[in-house]
TIVO-2410 file (N, C-alpha, C; in nm, 3 decimals):
# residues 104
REC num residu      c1      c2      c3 atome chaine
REC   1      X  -3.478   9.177   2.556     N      A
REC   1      X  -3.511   9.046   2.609    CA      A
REC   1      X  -3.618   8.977   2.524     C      A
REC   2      X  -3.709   9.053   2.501     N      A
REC   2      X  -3.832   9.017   2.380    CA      A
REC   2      X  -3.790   8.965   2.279     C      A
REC   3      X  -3.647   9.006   2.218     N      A
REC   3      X  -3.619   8.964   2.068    CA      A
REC   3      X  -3.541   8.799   2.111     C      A
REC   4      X  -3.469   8.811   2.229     N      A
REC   4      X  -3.421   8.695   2.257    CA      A
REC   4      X  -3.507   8.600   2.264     C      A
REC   5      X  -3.621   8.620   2.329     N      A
REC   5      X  -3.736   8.506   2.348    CA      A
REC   5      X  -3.800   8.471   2.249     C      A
REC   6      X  -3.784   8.516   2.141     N      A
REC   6      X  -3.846   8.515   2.021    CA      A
REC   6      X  -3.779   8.412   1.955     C      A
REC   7      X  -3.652   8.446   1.961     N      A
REC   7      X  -3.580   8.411   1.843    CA      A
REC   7      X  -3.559   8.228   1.936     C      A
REC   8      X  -3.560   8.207   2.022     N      A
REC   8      X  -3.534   8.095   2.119    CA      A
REC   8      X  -3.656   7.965   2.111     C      A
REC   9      X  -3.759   8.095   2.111     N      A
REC   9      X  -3.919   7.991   2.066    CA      A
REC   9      X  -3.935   7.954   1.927     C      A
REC  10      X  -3.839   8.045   1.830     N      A
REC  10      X  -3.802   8.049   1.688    CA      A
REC  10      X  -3.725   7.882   1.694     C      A
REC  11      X  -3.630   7.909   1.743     N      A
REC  11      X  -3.495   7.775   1.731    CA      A
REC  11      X  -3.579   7.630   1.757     C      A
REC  12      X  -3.700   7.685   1.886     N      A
REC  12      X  -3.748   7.566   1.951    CA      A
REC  12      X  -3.824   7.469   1.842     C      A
REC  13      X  -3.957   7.560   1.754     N      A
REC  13      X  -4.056   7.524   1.701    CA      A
REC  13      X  -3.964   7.488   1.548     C      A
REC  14      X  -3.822   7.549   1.474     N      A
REC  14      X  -3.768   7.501   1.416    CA      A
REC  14      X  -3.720   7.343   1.430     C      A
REC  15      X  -3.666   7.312   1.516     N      A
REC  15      X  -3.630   7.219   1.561    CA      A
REC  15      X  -3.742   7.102   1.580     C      A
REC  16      X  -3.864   7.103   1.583     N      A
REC  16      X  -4.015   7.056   1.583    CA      A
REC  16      X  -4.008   7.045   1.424     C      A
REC  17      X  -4.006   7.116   1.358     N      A
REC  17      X  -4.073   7.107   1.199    CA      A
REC  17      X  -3.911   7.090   1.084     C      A
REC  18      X  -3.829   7.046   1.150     N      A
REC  18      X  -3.716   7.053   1.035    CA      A
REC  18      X  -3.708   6.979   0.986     C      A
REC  19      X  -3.797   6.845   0.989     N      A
REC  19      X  -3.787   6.741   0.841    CA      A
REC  19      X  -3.939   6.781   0.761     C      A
REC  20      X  -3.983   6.857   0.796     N      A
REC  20      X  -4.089   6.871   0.745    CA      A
REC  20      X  -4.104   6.999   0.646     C      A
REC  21      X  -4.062   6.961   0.489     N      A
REC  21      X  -4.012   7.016   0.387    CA      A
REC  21      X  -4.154   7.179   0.349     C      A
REC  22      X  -4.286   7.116   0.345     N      A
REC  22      X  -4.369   7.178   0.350    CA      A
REC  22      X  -4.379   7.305   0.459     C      A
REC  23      X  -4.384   7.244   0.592     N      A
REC  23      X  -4.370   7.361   0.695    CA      A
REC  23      X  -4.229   7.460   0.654     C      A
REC  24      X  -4.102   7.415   0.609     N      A
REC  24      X  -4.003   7.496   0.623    CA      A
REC  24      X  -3.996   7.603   0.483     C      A
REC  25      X  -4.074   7.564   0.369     N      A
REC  25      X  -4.090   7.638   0.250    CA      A
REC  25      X  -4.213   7.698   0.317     C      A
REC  26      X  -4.340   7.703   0.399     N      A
REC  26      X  -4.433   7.807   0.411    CA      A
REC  26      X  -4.376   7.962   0.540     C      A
REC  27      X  -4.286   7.888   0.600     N      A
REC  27      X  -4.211   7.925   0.674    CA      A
REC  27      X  -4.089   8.052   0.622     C      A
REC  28      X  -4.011   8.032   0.479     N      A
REC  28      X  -3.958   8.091   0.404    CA      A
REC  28      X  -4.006   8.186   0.347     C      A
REC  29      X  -4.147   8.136   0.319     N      A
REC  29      X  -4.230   8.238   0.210    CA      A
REC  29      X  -4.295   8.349   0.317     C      A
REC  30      X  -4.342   8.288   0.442     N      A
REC  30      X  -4.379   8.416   0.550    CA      A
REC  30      X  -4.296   8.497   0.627     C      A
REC  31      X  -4.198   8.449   0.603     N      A
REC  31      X  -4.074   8.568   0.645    CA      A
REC  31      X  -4.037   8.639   0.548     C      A
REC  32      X  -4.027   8.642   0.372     N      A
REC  32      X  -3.976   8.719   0.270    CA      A
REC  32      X  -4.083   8.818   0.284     C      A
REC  33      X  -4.247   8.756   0.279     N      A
REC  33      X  -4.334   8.850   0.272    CA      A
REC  33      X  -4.348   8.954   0.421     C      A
REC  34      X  -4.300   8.872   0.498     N      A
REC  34      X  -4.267   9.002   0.627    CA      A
REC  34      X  -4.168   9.085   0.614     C      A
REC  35      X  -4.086   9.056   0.553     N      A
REC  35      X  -3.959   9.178   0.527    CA      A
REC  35      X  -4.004   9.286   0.402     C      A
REC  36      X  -4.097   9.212   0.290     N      A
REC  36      X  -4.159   9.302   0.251    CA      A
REC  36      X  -4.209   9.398   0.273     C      A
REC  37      X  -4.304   9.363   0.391     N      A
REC  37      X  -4.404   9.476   0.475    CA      A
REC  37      X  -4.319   9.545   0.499     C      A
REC  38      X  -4.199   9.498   0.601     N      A
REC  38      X  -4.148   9.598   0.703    CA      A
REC  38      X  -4.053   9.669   0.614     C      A
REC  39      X  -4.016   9.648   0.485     N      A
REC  39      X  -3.971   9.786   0.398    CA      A
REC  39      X  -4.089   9.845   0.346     C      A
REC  40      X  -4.223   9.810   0.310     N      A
REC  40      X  -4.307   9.948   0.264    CA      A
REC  40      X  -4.349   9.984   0.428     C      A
REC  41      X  -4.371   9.982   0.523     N      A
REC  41      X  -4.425  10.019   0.630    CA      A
REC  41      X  -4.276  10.132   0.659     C      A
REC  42      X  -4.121  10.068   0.661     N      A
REC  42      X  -4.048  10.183   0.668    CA      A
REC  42      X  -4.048  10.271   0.601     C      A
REC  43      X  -4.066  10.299   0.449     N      A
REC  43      X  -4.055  10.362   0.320    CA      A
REC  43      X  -4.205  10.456   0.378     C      A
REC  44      X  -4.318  10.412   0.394     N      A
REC  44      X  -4.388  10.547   0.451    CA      A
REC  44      X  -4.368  10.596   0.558     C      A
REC  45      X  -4.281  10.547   0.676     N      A
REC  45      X  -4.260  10.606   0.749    CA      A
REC  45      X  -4.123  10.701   0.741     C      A
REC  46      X  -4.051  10.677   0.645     N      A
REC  46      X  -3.946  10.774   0.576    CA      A
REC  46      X  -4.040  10.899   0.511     C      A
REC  47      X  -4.139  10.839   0.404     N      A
REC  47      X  -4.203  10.941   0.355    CA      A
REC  47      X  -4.318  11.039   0.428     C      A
REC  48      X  -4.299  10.984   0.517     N      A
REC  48      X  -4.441  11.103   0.588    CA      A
REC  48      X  -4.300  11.214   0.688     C      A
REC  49      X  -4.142  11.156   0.693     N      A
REC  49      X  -4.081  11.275   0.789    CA      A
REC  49      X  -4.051  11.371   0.693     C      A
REC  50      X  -4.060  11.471   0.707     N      A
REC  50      X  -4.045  11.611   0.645    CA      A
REC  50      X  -3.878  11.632   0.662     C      A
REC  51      X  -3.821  11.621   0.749     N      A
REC  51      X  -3.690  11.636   0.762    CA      A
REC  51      X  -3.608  11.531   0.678     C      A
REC  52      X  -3.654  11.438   0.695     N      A
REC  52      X  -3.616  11.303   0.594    CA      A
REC  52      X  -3.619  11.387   0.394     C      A
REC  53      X  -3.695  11.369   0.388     N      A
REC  53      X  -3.768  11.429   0.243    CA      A
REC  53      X  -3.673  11.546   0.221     C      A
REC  54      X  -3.646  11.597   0.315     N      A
REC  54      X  -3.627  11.747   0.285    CA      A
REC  54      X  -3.432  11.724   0.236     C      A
REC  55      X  -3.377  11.600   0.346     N      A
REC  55      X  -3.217  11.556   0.321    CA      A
REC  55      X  -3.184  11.448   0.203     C      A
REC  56      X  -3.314  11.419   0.152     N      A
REC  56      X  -3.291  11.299   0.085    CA      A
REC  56      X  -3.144  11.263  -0.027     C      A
REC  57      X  -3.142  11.392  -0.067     N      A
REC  57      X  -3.033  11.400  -0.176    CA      A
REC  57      X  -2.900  11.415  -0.088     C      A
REC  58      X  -2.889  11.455  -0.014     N      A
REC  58      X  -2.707  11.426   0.090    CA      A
REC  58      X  -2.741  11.297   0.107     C      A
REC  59      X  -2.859  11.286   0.224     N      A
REC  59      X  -2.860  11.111   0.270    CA      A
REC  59      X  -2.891  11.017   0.173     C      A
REC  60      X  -2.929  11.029   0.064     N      A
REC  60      X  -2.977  10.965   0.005    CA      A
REC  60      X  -2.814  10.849  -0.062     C      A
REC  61      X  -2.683  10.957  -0.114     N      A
REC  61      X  -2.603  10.913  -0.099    CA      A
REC  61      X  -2.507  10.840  -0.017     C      A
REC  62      X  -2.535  10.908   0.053     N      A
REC  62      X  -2.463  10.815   0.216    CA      A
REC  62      X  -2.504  10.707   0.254     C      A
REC  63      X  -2.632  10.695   0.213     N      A
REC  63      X  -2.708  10.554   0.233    CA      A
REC  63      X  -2.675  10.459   0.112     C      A
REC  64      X  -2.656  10.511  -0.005     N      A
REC  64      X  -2.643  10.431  -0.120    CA      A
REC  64      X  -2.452  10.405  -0.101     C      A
REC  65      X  -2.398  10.481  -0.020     N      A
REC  65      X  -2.274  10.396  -0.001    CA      A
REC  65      X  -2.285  10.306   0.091     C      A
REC  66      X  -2.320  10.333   0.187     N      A
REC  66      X  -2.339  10.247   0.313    CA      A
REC  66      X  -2.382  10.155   0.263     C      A
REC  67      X  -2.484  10.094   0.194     N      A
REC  67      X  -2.552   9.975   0.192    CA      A
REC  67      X  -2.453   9.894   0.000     C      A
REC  68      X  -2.438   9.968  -0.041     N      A
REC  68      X  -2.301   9.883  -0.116    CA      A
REC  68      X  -2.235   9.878  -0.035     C      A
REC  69      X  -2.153   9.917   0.032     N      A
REC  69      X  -2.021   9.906   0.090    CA      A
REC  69      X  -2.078   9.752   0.197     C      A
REC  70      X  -2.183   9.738   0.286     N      A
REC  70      X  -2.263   9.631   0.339    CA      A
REC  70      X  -2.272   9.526   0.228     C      A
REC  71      X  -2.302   9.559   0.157     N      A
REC  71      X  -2.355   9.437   0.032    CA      A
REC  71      X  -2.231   9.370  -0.020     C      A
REC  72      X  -2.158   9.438  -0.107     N      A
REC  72      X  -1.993   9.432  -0.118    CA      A
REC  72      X  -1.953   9.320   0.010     C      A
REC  73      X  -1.914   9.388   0.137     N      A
REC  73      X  -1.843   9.314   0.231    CA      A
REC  73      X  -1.931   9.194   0.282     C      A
REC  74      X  -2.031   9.182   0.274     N      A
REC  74      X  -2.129   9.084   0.261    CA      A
REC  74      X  -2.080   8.893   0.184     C      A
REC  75      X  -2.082   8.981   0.070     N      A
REC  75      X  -2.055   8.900  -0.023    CA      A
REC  75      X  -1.925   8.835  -0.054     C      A
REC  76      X  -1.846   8.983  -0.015     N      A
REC  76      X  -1.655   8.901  -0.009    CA      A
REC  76      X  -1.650   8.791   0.096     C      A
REC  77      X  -1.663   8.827   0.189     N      A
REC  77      X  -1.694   8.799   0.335    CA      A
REC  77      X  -1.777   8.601   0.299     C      A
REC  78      X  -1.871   8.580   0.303     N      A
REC  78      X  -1.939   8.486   0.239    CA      A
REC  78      X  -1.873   8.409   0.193     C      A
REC  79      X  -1.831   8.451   0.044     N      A
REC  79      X  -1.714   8.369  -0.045    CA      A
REC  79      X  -1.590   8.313   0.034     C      A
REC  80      X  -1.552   8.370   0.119     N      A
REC  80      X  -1.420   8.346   0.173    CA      A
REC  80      X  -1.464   8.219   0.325     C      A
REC  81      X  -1.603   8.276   0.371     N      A
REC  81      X  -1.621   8.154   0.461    CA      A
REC  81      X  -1.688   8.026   0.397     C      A
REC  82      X  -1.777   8.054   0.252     N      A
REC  82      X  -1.749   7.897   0.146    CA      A
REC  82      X  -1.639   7.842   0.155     C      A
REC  83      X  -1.547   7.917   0.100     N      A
REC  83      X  -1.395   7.868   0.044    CA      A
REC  83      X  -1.342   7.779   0.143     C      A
REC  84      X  -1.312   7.842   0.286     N      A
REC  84      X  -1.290   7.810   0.387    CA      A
REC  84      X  -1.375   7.690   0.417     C      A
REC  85      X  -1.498   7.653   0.425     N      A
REC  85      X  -1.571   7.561   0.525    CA      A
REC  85      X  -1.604   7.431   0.432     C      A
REC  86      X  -1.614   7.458   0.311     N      A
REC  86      X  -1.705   7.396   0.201    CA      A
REC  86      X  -1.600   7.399   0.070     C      A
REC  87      X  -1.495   7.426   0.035     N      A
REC  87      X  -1.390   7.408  -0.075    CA      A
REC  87      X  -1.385   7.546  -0.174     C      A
REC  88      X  -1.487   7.564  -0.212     N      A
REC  88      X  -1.539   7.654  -0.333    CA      A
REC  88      X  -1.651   7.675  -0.320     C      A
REC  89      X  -1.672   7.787  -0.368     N      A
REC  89      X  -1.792   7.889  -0.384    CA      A
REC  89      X  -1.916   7.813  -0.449     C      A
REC  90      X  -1.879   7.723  -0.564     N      A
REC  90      X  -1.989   7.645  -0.627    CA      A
REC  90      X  -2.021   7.521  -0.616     C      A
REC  91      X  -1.978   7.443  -0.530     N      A
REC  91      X  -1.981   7.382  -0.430    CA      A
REC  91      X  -2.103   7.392  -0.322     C      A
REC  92      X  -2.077   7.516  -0.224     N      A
REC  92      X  -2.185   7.596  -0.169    CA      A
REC  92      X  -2.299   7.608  -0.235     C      A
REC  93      X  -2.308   7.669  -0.349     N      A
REC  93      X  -2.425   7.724  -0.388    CA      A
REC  93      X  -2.526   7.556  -0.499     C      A
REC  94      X  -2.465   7.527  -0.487     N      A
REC  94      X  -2.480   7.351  -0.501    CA      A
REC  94      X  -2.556   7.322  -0.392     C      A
REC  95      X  -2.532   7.318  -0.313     N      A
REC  95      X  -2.563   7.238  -0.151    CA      A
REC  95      X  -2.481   7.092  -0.128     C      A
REC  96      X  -2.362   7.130  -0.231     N      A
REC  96      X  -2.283   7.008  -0.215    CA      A
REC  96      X  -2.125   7.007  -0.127     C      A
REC  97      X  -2.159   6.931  -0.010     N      A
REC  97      X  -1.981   6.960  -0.005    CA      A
REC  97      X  -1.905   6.856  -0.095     C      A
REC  98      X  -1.788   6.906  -0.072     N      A
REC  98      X  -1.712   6.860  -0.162    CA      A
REC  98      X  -1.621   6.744  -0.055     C      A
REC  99      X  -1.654   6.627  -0.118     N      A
REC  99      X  -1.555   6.502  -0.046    CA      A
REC  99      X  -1.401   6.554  -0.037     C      A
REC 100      X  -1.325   6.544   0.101     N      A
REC 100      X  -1.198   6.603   0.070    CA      A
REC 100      X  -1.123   6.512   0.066     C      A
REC 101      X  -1.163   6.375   0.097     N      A
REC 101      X  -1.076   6.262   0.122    CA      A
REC 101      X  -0.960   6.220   0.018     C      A
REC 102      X  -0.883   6.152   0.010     N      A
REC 102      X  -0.763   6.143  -0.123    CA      A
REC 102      X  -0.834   5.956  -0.115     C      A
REC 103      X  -0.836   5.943  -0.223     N      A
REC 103      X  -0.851   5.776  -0.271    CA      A
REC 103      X  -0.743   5.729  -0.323     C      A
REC 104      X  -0.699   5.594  -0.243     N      A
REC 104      X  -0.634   5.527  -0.323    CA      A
REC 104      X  -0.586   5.432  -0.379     C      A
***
């Protein structure tokens, strides 16, 4: 319920600051640097389990498929809802849609 309320007061105070180019780039930059933390804060908390440390080389693979195989379908996945919504992939990454209209 906590993460819902979060994310709701998230949408709210977005919705408050979305023409406001400054707030939404300091906003960007304090969430990359929070995901930062929360991978070195996981990474010692991987490194202080002894059981962890001790599997690293089985899990270590299983994880390095898992998260290609995530990344991979990620990315196909993505491309195909560009293609779909927005024409082409570079297009998207433009921030341009593409006029579909026929002129004549």
């Amino acid at each position: 319920m906590q993460v819902i309320l979060f994310l709701a007061a998230g949408v709210a105070v977005g919705c408050l600051v979305r023409s406001k180019s400054a707030a939404l780039t300091a906003v960007g930059s304090a969430a990359m640097w929070s995901l930062y933390l929360l991978i070195f804060l996981l990474g010692i908390s991987v490194g202080a389990n002894d059981a962890a440390i001790r599997g690293l080389g089985h899990l270590g693979w299983q994880a390095f498929v898992l998260c290609t195989g995530g990344i991979v379908g990620s990315i196909l996945v993505s491309c195909v809802v560009s293609r779909m919504f927005f024409g082409s992939t570079e297009s998207f990454h433009r921030g341009v849609r593409r006029d579909r209209r026929v002129s004549h």
